[in-house]
C-alpha positions as CSV (number, residue, x, y, z in Angstrom):
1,X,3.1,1.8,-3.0
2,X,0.1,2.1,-5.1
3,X,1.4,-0.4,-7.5
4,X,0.3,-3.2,-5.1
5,X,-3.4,-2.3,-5.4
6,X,-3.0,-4.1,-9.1
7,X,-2.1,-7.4,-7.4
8,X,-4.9,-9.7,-8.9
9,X,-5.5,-11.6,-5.7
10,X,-6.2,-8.2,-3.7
11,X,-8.6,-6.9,-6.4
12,X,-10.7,-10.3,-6.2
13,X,-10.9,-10.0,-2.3
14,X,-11.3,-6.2,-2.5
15,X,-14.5,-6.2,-5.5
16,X,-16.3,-7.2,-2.7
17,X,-16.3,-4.0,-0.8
18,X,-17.7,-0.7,-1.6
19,X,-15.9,1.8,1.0
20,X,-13.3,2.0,2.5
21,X,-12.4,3.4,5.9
22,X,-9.5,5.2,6.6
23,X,-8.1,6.7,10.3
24,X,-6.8,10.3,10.0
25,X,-3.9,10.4,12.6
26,X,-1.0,8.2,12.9
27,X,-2.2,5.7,10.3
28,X,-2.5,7.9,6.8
29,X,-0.4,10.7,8.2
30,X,1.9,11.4,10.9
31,X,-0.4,13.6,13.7
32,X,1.8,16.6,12.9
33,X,0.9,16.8,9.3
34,X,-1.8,19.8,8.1
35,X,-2.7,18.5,4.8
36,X,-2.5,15.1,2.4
37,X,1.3,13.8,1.4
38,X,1.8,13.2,-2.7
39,X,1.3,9.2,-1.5
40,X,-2.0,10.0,0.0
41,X,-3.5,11.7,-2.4
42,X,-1.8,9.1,-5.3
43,X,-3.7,6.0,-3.2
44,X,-6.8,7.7,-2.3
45,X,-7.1,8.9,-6.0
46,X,-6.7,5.2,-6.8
47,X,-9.0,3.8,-5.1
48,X,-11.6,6.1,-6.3
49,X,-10.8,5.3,-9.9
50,X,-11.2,1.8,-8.9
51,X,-15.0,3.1,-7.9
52,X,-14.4,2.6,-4.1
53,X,-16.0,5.4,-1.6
54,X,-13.8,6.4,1.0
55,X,-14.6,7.9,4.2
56,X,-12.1,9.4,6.4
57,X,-12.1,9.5,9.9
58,X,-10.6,10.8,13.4
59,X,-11.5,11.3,16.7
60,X,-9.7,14.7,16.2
61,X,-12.3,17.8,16.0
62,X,-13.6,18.9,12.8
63,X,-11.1,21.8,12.0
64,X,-8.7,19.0,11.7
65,X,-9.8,16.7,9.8
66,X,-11.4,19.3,7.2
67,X,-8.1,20.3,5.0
68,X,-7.7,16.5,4.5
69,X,-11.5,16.4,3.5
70,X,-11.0,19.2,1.1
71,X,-7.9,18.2,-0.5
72,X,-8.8,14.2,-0.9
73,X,-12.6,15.1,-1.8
74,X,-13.8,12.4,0.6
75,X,-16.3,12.1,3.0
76,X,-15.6,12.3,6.6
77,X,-16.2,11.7,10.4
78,X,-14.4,13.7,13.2
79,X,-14.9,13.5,16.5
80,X,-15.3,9.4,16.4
81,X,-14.6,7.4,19.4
């Protein structure tokens, strides 16, 4: 749950970084999913308020990853291996 990102001993390690890297399939959304969950878009939302940049990746092709590119307003990688 987002309210964890608040926990003062995460923000100290985390001020350290400036992006964050996140894997598409399996790990921010079930495979079968075509677009962002409500919890997704809540944490990703989050951490940009919290000035992070966030890049989202898959080795899926591009057509896959876009709708969760244009929905997030991230940048991304497809195709990555």
């Amino acid at each position: 749950m987002v309210v964890h990102l608040y926990n003062h001993a995460f923000f100290t390690i985390m001020s350290r970084y400036k992006h964050l890297f996140f894997d598409l399939d399996n790990t921010c959304v079930p495979y079968k999913d075509k677009e962002p969950n409500k919890r997704l878009i809540e944490l990703f939302e989050t951490l940009k308020d919290m000035d992070f940049k966030l890049i989202l990746f898959s080795n899926a092709p591009k057509k896959r990853i876009a709708p969760f590119k244009r929905a997030l307003n991230v940048d991304s990688l497809a195709g990555a291996r």
